[in-house]
N, C-alpha and C positions, 0 to 999 in steps of 0.2 A: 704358662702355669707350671709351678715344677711337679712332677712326680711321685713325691715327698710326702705333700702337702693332702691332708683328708678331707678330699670334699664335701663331704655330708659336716666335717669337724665335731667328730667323735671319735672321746676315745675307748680301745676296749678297755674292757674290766680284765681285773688281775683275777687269774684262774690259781684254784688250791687242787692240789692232787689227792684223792683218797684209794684206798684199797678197799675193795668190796671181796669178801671175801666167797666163792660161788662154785656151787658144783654142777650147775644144769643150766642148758642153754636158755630155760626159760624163763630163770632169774637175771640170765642176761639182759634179754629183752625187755622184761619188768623195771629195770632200771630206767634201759635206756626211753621207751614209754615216758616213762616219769619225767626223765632231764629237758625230753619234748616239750612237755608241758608247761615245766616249771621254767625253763631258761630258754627254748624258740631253737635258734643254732648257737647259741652262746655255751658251748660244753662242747667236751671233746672227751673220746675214750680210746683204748688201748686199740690197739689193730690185731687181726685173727684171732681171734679171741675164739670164735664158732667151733673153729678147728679144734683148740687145748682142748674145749669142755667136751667135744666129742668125742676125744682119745679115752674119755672113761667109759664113754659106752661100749660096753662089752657083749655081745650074741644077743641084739635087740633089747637088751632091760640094763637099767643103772644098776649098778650094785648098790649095796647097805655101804658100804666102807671106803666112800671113791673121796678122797683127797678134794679138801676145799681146795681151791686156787687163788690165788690174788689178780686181781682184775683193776686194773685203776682208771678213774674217770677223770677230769679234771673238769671241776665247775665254779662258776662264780661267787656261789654264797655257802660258808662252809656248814653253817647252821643246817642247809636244806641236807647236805649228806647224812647227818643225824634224821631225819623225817624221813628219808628213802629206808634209809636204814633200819628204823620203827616199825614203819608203815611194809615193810615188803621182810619181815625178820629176817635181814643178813647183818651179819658181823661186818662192821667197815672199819679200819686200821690209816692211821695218819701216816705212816712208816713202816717196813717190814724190818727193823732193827730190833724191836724187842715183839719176838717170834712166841708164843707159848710153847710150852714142851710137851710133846706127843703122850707123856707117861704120865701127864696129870688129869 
């Protein structure tokens, strides 16, 4: 039997990439929570992630003014990004090529 060949013969599903955009590790986890749910292991997301959102914490408390970040998930069905997104109010972004401008 070659190597190649998917024994179960399944195939995966095409994965869409979104930006979440997040300042606290516990939006992290609210995501990732959800993608659980919603898609089992079929979802993937960014790596160290823990780490970035904690460099905002500053002398035990978040500041008021700490920098959203972009965070990307990649999931199966792009419609559920929009329901995460609703559902837990974070800003999600298909691309970070049209950025908004900090002074509007």
């Amino acid at each position: 039997m070659s190597r190649s060949l998917d024994p179960l013969k399944t195939t995966t599903q095409e994965l869409h990439r979104f930006y979440f955009m997040l300042t606290l590790p516990e939006q992290w986890y609210a995501i990732m929570k959800e993608c659980r749910q919603l898609f089992g292991k079929n979802w993937r997301c960014q790596s160290k992630v823990l780490r970035k959102l904690k460099e905002v914490k500053r002398f035990g408390y978040y500041p008021m003014t700490s920098p959203a970040r972009p965070i990307w998930f990649d999931i199966p069905n792009p419609s559920m990004a929009t329901w995460i997104a609703v559902k837990l109010g974070i800003e999600v972004r298909t691309d970070l090529k049209h950025k908004p401008s900090i002074n509007n």
